[in-house]
Each structure stands twice: as C-alpha cells, then as structure tokens.
C-alpha positions in Angstrom: 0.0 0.0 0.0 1.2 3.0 -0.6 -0.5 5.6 2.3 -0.6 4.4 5.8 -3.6 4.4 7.7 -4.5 8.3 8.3 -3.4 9.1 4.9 -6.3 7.9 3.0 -8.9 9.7 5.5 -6.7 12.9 4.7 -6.9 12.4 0.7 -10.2 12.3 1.1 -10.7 15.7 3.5 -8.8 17.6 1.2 -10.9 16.4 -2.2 -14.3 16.7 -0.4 -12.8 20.6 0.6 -12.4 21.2 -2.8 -15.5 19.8 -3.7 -17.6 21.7 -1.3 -16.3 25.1 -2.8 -17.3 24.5 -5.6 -13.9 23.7 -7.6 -12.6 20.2 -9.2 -10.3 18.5 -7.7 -7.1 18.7 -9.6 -3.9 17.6 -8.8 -2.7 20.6 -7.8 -5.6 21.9 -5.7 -5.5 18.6 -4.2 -2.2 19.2 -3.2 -2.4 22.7 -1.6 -4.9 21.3 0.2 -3.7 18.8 2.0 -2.5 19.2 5.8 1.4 20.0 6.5 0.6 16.8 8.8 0.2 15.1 5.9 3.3 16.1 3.8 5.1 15.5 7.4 4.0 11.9 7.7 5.9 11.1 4.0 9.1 10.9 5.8 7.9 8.7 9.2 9.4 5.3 9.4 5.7 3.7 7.5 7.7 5.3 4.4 11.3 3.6 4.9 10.0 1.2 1.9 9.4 3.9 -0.8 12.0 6.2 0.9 14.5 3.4 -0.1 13.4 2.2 -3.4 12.4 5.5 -5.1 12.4 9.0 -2.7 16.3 8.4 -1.5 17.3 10.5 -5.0 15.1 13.5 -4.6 18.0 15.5 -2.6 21.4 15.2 -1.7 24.4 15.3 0.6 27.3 17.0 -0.4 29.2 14.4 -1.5 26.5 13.0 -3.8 25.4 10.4 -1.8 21.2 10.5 -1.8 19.8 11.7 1.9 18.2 9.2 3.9 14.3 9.9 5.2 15.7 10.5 8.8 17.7 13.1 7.3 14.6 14.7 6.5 12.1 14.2 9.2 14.2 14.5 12.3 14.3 18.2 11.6 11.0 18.5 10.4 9.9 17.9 14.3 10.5 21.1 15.2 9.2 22.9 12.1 5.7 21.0 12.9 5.5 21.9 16.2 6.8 26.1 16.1 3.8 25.8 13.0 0.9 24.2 15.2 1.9 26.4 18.0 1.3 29.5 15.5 -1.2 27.9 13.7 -3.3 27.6 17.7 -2.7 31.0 18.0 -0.1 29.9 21.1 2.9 32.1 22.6 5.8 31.4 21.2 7.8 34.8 21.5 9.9 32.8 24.4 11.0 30.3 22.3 14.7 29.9 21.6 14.6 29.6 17.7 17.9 30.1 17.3 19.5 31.9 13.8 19.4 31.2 10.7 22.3 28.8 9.3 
C-alpha cells in the first residue's frame, strides 16, 4: 500500500474541501490542500519502503550520496511543532529559535 492508515482519510478531507467550494479537484488543488501533517508523515518510518526504493534520490548530501528519510524528518519535528503552535494561536515569543544557518 502505498498511504498508511490516516493518509487515505486525509486524501479524502482535502478532495471533499475542494468539492464543497465548488472547484474540481485537480492535482494541484489537491495538493495545496492537503494538511502539512500530511506532507510530514511522508518521511515517518511507515515510508522507509518507498523512501528506499524511489524517494532516497530527490535531494542530496554534499558528496553526492542520496539523503536518507531520517535526514529529513528529524528536523522536520520542530518545524511541525513552532507551526501548530502559530497555527493555535499559542505564545511562542519565548522560544529559543535560534538563527538562521
């Protein structure tokens, strides 16, 4: 299979959003709709499979050699959770983000 199990119930939020206003459900709306939880679950360990077979080329480490999908979702942890905390309207003017690289 290729989704896991909350994937499928997500596909189908997005297209039934798109649906009720009033718009087909293209690719590309389909994708702008879906959830950053969504685009975020591509590189949990339920995706070591296609991560290894087909995703492992889509970026690269300096010396060539393809990233690994821990490479990706490891920092992605904190990127979810400063966005939820925005995205619920919580504090996070304390937070020690650090600087930019």
């Amino acid at each position: 299979m290729l989704l896991g199990d909350r994937e499928p119930e997500q596909l189908a939020k997005a297209i039934a959003d798109i649906a009720r206003g009033g718009r087909e459900a293209i690719p590309g709306r389909i994708v702008a709709e879906l959830t950053f939880s969504f685009w975020t679950s591509m590189f949990g360990a339920d995706y070591e499979g296609l991560w290894q077979t087909t995703l492992h080329g889509i970026a690269s480490r300096p010396d060539g050699k393809g990233l690994t999908r821990k490479s990706f979702f490891g920092p992605l942890t904190p990127i979810r959770a400063l966005r939820n905390r925005i995205a619920h309207h919580e504090a996070v003017i304390m937070w020690n983000l650090g600087t930019p690289a």
